[in-house]
C-alpha positions as CSV (number, residue, x, y, z in Angstrom):
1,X,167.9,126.3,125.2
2,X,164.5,127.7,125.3
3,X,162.0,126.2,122.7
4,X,160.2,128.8,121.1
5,X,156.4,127.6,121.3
6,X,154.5,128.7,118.0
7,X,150.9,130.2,118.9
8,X,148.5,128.0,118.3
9,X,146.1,128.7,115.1
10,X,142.5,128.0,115.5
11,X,140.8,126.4,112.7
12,X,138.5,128.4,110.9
13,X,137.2,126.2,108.5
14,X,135.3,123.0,109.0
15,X,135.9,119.7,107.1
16,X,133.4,118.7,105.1
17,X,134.6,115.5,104.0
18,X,133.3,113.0,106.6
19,X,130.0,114.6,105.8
20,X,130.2,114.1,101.8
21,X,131.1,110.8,102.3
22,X,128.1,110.0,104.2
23,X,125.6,111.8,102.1
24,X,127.2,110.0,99.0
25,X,126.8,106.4,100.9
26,X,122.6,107.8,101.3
27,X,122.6,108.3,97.3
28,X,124.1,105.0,97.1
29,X,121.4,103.6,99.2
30,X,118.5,105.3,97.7
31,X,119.6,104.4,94.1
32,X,119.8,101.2,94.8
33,X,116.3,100.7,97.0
34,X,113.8,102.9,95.4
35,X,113.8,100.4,92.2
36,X,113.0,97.6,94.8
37,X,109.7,99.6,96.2
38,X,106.8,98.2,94.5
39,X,103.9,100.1,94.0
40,X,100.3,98.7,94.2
41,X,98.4,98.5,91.1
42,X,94.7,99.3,91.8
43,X,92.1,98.1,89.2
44,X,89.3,100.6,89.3
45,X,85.8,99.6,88.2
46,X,85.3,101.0,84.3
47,X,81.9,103.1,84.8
48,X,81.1,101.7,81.3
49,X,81.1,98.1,82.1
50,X,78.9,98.9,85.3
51,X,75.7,96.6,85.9
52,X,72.6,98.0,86.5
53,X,71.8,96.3,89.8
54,X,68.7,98.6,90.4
55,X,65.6,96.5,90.4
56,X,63.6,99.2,92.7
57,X,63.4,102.9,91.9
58,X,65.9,104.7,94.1
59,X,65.7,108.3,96.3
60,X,68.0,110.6,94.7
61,X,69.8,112.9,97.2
62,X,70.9,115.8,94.2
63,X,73.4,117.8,95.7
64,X,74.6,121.2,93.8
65,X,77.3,123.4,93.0
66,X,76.4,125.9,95.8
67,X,76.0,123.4,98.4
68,X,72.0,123.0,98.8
69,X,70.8,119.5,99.0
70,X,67.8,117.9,97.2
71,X,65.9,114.9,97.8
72,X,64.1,113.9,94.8
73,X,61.5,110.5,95.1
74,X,59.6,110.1,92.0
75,X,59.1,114.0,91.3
76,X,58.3,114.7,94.8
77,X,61.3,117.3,95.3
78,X,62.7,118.5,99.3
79,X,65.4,121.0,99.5
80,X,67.5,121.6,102.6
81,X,70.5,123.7,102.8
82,X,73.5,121.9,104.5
83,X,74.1,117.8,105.3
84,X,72.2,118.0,108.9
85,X,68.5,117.4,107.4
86,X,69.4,114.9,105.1
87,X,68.7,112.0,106.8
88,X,65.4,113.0,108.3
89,X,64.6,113.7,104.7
90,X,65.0,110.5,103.6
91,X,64.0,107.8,106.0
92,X,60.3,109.0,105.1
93,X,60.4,107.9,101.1
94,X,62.5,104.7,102.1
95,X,59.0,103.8,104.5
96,X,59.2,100.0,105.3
97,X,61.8,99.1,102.4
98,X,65.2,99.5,103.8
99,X,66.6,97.8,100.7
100,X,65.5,100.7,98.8
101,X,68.8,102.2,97.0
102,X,69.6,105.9,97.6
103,X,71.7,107.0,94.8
104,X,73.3,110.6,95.1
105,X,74.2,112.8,92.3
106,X,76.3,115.3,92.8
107,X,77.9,118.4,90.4
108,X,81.1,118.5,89.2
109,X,82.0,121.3,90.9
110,X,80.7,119.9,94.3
111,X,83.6,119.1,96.6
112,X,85.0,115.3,97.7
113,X,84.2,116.4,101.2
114,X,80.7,117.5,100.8
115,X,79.9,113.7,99.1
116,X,81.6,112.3,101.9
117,X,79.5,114.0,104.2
118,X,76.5,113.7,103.1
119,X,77.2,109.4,102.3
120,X,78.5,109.3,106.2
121,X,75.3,111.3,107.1
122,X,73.0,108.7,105.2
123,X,74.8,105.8,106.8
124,X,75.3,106.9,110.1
125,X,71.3,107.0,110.1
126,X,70.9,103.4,109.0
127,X,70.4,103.7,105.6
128,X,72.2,100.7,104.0
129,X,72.1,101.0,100.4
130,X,74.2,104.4,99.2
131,X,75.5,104.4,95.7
132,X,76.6,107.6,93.7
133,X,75.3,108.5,90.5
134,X,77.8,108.7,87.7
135,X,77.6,109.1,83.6
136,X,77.7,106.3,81.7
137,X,80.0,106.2,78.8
C-alpha cells in the first residue's frame, strides 16, 4: 500500500513570539535600571551672591548682536569686525600688567559660539584673566 504523501505547506507567517518575549524581558530591564541611574546635581554659582574680585579696572571686549567686536579701555573705543583682531587689540591696553582682567560683555542675542570664540581667541594669546560680564540681580 502506497502512502499518499500530503504536499508540503510553506509557512507564510512568521512567529512573533520568541521576539515579544525578548522585547518584554528589555522593558523589564529598563524599568527596573533607569531608577538606579543617578544623575549629577551641579550647583551653579548664583550671579547675585557674586564677589566683586576686581581691584583693577578691566578691558571690556563688547561684543554685539550683529557680530562686530568692541574693545572698550577707559572710553578709548576699537571696533573690529570678526574674532581674528581681537587679541592684537588687546594686548596693547593690558601693557605690562598681565593681571589686568578682561571682562567681555556680550548681547543677548549673541550666540554661545561666538563667546566661546572670542574667550579661546583671548586665551590662546596669553591673556590670563577672562571673565564675562553678567547683570547683577
Amino acid at each position: 500500500m502506497a502512502r499518499t504523501r500530503r504536499p508540503r505547506r510553506s509557512m507564510n507567517q512568521i512567529n512573533v513570539v520568541p521576539y515579544i518575549d525578548v522585547m518584554l524581558v528589555l522593558l523589564v530591564i529598563f524599568m527596573v535600571t533607569t531608577p538606579m541611574m543617578q544623575s549629577g546635581v551641579v550647583n551653579l554659582p548664583s550671579v547675585g551672591k557674586a564677589d566683586k574680585q576686581m581691584d583693577v579696572a578691566p578691558v571690556f571686549v563688547e561684543i554685539n548682536a550683529d557680530g562686530s567686536i568692541k574693545v572698550n579701555d577707559k572710553g578709548n573705543i576699537q571696533t573690529t569686525p570678526d574674532v581674528k583682531g581681537l587679541a592684537d587689540m588687546v594686548k596693547p591696553h593690558l601693557g605690562d600688567n598681565a593681571d589686568r582682567p578682561v571682562v567681555i560683555a556680550a548681547d543677548k542675542s549673541v550666540r554661545y559660539e561666538a563667546v566661546m570664540n572670542a574667550m579661546d581667541a583671548l586665551k590662546q594669546a596669553g591673556i590670563a584673566r577672562v571673565g564675562l560680564k553678567v547683570n547683577t540681580r
